[in-house]
DRENMI-250625 format. One record per residue (C-alpha): residue in three letters; x, y, z. Coordinates in steps of 0.001 Angstrom, whole numbers, padded with zeros to 6 digits, always signed. Layout:
N
ALAXYZ ...
This chain:
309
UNK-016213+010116-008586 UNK-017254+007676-011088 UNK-015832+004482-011041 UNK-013801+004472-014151 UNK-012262+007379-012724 UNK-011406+005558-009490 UNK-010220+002880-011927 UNK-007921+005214-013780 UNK-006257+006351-010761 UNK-005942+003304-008560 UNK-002913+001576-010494 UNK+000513+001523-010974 UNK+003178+000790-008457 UNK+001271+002018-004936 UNK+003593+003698-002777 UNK+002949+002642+001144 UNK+004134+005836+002715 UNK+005799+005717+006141 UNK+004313+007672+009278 UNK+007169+010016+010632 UNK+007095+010390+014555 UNK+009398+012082+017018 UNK+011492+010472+019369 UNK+008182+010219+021733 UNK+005995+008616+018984 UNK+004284+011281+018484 UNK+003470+011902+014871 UNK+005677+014568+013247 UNK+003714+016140+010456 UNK+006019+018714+009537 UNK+008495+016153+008470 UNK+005081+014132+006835 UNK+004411+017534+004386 UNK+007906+017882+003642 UNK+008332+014108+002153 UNK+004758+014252+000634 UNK+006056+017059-001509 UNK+009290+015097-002210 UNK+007182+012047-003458 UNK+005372+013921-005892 UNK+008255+015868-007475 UNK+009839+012381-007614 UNK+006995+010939-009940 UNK+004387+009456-007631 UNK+001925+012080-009506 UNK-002013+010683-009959 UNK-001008+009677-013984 UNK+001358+007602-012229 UNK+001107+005940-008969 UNK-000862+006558-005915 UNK+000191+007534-002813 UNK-001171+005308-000098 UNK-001324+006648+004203 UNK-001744+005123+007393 UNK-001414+001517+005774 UNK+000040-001077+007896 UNK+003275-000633+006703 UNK+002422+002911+007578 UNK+001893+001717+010809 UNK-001755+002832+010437 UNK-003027-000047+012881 UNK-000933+001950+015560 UNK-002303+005335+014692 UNK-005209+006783+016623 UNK-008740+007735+015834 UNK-007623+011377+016396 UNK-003864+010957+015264 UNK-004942+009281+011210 UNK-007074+011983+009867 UNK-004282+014611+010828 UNK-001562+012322+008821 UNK-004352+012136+005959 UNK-005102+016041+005385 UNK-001251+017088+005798 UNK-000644+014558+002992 UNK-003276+015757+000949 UNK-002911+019395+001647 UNK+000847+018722+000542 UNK+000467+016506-002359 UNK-001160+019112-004665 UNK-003489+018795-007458 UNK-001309+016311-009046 UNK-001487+013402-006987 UNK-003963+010886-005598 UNK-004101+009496-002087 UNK-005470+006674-001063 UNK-006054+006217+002943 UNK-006233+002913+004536 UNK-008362+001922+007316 UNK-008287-000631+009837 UNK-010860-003180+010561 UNK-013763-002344+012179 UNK-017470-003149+012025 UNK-019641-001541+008932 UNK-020970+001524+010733 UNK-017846+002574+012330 UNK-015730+001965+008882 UNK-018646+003828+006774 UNK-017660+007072+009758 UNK-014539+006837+008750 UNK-014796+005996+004925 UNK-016382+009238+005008 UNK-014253+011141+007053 UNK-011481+010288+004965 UNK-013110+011121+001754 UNK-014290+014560+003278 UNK-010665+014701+003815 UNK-009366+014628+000562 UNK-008568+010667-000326 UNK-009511+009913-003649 UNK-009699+005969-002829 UNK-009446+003454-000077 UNK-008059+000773+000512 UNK-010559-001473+003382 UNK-009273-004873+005234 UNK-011547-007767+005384 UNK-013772-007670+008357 UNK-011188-010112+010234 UNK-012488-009437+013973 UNK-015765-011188+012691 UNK-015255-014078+011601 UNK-016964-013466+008151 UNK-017907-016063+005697 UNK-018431-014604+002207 UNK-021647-013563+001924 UNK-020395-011106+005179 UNK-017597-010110+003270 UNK-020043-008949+000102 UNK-022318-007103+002827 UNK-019642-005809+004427 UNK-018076-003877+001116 UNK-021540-003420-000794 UNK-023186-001637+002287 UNK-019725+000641+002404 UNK-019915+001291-001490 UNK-023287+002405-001092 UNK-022572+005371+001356 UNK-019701+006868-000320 UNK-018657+008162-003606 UNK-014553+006994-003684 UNK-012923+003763-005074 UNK-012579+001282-002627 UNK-009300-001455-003323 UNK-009981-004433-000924 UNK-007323-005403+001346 UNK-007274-009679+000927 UNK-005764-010039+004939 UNK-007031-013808+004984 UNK-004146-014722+006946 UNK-005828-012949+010018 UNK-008152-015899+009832 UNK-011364-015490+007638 UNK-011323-016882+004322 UNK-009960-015302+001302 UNK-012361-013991-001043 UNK-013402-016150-003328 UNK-014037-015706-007374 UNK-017571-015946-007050 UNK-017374-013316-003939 UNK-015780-010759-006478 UNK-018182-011522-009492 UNK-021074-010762-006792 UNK-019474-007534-005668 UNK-019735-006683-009465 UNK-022802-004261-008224 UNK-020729-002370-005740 UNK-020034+000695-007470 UNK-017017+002142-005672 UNK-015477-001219-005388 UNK-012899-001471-008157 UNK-009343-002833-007012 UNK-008007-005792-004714 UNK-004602-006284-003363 UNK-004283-009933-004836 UNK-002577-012617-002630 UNK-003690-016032-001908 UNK-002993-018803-000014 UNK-000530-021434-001467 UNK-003414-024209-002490 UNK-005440-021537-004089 UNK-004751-019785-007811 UNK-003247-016919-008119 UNK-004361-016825-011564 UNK-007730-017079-010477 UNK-007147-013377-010585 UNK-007905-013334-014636 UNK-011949-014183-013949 UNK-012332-011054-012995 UNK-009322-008427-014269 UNK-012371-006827-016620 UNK-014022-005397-014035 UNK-012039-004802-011319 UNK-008031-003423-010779 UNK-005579-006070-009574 UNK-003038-005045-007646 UNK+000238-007353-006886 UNK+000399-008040-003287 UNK+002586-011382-003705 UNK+005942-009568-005187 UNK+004913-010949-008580 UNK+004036-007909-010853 UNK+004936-009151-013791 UNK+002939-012581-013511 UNK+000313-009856-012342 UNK+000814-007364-015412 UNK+000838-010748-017327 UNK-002564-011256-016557 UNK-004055-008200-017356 UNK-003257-006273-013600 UNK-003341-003248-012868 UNK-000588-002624-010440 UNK+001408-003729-007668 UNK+002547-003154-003745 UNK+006421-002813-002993 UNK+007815-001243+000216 UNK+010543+000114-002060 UNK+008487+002641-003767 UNK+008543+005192-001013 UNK+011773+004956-000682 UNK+013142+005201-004471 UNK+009868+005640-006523 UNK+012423+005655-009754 UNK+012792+002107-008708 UNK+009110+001066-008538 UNK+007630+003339-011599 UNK+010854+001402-013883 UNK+009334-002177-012994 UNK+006023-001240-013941 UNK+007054+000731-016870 UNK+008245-002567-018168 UNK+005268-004726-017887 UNK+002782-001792-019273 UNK+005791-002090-022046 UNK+005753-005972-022556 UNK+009119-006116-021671 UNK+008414-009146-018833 UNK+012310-010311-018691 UNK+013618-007066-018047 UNK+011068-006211-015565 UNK+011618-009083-013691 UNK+015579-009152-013571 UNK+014886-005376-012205 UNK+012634-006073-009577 UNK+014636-009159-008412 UNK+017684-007154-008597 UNK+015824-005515-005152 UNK+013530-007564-003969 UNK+015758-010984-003519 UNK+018874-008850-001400 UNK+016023-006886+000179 UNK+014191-010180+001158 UNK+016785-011539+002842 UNK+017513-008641+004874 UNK+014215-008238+006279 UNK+014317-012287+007556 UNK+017588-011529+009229 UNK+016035-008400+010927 UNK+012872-010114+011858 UNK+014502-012048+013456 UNK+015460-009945+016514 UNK+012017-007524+015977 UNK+008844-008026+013852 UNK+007232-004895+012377 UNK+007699-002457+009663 UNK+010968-001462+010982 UNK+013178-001784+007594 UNK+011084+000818+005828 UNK+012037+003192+008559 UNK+015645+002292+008437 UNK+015790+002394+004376 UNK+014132+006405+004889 UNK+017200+007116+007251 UNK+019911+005867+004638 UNK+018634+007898+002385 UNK+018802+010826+004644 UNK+014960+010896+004785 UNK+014768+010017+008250 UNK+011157+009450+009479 UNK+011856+008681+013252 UNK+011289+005683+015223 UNK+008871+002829+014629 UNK+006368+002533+017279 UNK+006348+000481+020008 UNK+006968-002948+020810 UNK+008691-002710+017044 UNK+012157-002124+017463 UNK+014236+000184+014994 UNK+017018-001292+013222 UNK+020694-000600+015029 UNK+023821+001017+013468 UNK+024923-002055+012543 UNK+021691-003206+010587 UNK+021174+000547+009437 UNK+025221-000105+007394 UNK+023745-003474+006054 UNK+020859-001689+004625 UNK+023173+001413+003081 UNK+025591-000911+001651 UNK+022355-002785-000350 UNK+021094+000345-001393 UNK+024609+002121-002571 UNK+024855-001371-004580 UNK+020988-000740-006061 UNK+022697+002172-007853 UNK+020232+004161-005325 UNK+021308+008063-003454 UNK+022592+007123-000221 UNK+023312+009591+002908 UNK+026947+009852+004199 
């Protein structure tokens, strides 16, 4: 794939897809082809927005070497000609992530999206090795996952001007820490897609981006494809009063819940109000109770969004 083809189709608002599982934990990819389909038909087609698997939001850090690449091909094999998924990988040495960069791209995946190297303590001249020597052995888009708040540094300016020569790197989910710039994303925009990973796509779009994360996406991709329908369009005010409309209620959920378990358990929760229920999250993650699961239907009914009875 050449890499303004990777560029072309690693944008827009990135859907993180949950990982259905039985009451066991076992993955349940019947359930997994039925909702790929439903994605699609709702808009998340490869003009549009990707479709992203086994992210950590996806609880993809939880899934198995033998469990991710059976989540990966029923989502492709479900998601038709029309769409483009992107699988996620979790952090492992350069060998071992090249198996699996490969794997997955054998697979289907049209792009992937690759943490930093956290378990090594890189500096940045590891962090260029780390994604160059990856670029070289595969022939799919690779969108950088900036997870500096596992502990090695965030990737600095001049570390994305040197990755320049990495072919199949073309996209970073762009956060930084509070002393650094998050404009700092504008240096290099030409070259490579920015996606929103701070819940600011419209300072993102803004500065020339590309794109941005939102858990909400999987679960009303109307929602998500709207917000970034408005920046592409110019119209910044209305995006933003859209997306805030969400994001601010939705926010302040999540603390509340976090508060009594950590994890990725309100995307699972928002699935079951919608009567898309994808299971249980896995384990020491608690799922939300019938009293959370009502807070989270009344938000949504007052979204304007299909709710179950």
């Amino acid at each position: 794939m050449t890499r303004e083809r990777s560029r072309q189709l690693i944008r827009g608002p990135i859907a993180t897809l949950p990982t259905p599982m039985k009451d066991d934990y076992s993955l349940d990819l019947g359930v997994m082809a039925e909702l790929t389909q439903w994605w699609v038909e709702r808009g998340l087609t490869a003009d549009r927005a990707p479709i992203k698997v086994a992210a950590a939001m996806g609880e993809g850090p939880d899934l198995g070497d033998d469990e991710w690449p059976d989540l990966l091909k029923t989502v492709v094999d479900n998601a038709g000609s029309n769409a483009a998924v992107i699988c996620a990988l979790k952090p492992k040495n350069t060998l071992h992530t090249i198996e699996d960069a490969k794997r997955a791209e054998a697979l289907g995946a049209i792009g992937l999206q690759i943490d930093l190297p956290i378990f090594h303590s890189p500096n940045q001249d590891d962090m260029v090795r780390f994604f160059s020597d990856i670029s070289n052995r595969i022939g799919i888009g690779i969108m950088i996952y900036n997870t500096f708040w596992f502990g090695p540094p965030p990737l600095t300016v001049e570390c994305m001007n040197r990755l320049r020569d990495a072919e199949n790197v073309v996209a970073i989910k762009w956060v930084v820490p509070p002393d650094h710039d998050y404009d700092a994303m504008t240096e290099f925009a030409d070259h490579f897609n920015i996606i929103d990973n701070a819940s600011q796509p419209v300072r993102c779009a803004k500065n020339g981006g590309h794109g941005y994360i939102d858990p909400t996406t999987a679960v009303h991709p109307e929602h998500g494809l709207k917000v970034w329908d408005l920046c592409q369009a110019g119209d910044y005010d209305a995006a933003q009063a859209l997306f805030d409309s969400v994001k601010d209620p939705l926010r302040a959920f999540m603390g509340k819940v976090g508060r009594r378990s950590g994890g990725y358990n309100v995307l699972k929760g928002h699935m079951a109000v919608i009567g898309k229920p994808v299971g249980p999250p896995r384990l020491p993650t608690l799922p939300l109770t019938s009293e959370e699961l009502d807070q989270l239907r009344d938000l949504t009914a007052g979204f304007g969004w299909p709710v179950a009875n």
